[in-house]
C-alpha positions as a Markdown table, in Angstrom:
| # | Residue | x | y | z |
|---|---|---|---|---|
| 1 | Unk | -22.1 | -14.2 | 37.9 |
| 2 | Unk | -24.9 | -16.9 | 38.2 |
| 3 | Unk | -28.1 | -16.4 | 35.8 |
| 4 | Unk | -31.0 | -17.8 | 36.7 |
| 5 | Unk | -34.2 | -18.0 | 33.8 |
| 6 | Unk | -38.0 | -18.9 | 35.2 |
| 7 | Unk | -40.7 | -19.0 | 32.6 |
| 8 | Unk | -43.7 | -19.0 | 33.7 |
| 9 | Unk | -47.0 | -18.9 | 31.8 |
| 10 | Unk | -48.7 | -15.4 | 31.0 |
| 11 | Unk | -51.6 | -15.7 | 33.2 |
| 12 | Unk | -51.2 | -12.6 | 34.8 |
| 13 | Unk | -48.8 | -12.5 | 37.6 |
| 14 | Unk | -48.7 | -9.3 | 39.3 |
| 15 | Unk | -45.5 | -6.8 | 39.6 |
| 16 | Unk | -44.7 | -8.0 | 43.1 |
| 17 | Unk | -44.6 | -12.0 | 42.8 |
| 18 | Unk | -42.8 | -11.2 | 40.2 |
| 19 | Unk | -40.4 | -9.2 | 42.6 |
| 20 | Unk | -40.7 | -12.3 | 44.9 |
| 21 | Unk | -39.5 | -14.4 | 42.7 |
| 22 | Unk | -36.0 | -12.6 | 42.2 |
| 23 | Unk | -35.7 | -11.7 | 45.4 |
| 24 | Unk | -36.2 | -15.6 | 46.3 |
| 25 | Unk | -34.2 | -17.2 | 43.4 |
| 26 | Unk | -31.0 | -14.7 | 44.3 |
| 27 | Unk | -31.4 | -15.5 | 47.8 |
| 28 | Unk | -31.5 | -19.3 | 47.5 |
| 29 | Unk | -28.0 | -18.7 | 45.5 |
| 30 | Unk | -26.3 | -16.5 | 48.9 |
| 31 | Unk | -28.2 | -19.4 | 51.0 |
| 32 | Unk | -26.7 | -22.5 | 49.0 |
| 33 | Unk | -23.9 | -21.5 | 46.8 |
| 34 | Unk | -22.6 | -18.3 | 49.0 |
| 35 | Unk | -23.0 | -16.4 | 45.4 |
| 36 | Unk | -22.9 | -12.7 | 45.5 |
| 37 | Unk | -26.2 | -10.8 | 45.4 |
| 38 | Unk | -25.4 | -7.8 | 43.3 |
| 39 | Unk | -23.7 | -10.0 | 40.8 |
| 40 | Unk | -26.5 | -12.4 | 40.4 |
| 41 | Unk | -29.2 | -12.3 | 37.4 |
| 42 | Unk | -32.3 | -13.2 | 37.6 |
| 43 | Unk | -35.0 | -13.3 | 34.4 |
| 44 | Unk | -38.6 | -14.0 | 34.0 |
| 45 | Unk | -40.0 | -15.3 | 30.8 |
| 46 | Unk | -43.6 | -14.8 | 30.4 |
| 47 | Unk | -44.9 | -17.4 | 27.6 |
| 48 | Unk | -48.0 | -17.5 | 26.2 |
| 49 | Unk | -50.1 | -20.5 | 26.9 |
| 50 | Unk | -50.5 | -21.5 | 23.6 |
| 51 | Unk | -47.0 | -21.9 | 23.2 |
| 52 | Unk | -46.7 | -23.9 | 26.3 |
| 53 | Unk | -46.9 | -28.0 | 26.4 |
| 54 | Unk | -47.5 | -30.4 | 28.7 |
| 55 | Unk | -48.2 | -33.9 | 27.7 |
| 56 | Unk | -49.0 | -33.1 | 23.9 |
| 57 | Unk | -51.4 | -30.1 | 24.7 |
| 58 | Unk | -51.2 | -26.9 | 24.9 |
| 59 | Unk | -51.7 | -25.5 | 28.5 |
| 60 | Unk | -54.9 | -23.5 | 26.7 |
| 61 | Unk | -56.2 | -26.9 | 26.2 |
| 62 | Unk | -55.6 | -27.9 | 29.1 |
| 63 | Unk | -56.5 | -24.9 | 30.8 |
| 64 | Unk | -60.0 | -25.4 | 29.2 |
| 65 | Unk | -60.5 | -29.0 | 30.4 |
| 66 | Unk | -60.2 | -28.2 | 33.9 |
| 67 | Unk | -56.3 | -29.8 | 34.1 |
């Protein structure tokens, strides 16, 4: 049973990308693995931007300096 975890930052994406993205990630598992669909997990994490760094800042920072 193959698990698959994206985060992602909470910056609002919708519903349906989210649905796109497990209906993408479990696909590309059939497409290069031959894994089964129905037994294949997919999660989004959602993090908050201020608990999300790149290159010592938070992406807020960044965010806020146009990076």
């Amino acid at each position: 049973m193959p698990y698959v975890n994206i985060k992602i930052t909470n910056e609002g994406v919708t519903p349906e990308k989210k649905a796109e993205l497990i209906k993408g990630a479990t696909q590309l598992l059939v497409d290069v693995l031959g894994k089964n669909p129905n037994t294949t997990v997919v999660v989004i994490d959602e993090v908050d931007t201020d608990n999300w760094g790149i290159a010592g800042e938070t992406v807020t920072e960044r965010r806020k300096n146009g990076q």
